[in-house]
N, C-alpha and C positions, 0 to 999 in steps of 0.2 A: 593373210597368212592363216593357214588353217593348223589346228591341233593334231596330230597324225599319234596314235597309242602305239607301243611298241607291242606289238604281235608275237609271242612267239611260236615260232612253227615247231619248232624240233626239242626234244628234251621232255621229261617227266611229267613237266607241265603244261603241256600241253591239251589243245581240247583232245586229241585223237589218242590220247594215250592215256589219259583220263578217264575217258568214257572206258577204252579198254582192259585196264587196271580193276575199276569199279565191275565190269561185269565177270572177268575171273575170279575176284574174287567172291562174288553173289555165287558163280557156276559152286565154287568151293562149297559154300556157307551150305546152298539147298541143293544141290545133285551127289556130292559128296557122300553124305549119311543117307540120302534114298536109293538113288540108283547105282552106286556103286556097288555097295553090298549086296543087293539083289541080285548083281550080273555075278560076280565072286562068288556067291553062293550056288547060283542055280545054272546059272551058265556053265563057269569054268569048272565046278563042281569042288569049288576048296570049302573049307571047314567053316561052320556058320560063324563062332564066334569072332576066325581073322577076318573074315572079312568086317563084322561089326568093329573091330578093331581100326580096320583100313578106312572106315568109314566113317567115325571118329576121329580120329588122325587128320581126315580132309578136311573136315570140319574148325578141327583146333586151326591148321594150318588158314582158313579162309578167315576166320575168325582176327586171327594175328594180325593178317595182309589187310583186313577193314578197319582194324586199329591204328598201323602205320599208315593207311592214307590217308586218316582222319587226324593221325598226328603231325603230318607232313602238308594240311591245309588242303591237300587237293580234294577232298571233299568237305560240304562243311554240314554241320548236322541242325 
């Protein structure tokens, strides 16, 4: 008889949803406050400081989302 580990495919925790949770939130952390406000700024041509704001904002917001998954176990540090 062999030992068979219960897998799970689908849900939160899962590998695929894991890895992708982890890297939206990284996108957040470091694209967030570089490239965001650089496009905001020069591109769409809005005002430096919203965009430093938006870019900030993304920052807190990835920040948060790498806390909940560290508080939620699916990553471990």
């Amino acid at each position: 008889m062999t030992d068979k580990e219960d897998v799970k495919v689908t849900g939160i925790y899962s590998k695929f949803w894991r890895i992708t949770l982890v890297i939206v939130s990284m996108l957040l952390i470091f694209v967030g406050p570089t490239y965001v406000p650089y496009a905001m700024a020069n591109l769409l041509k809005l005002d430096y400081y919203v965009s430093i704001g938006v870019g900030f904002f993304l920052f807190a917001v990835g920040m948060t989302f790498m806390l909940f998954l560290i508080r939620k176990k699916l990553i471990t540090v």
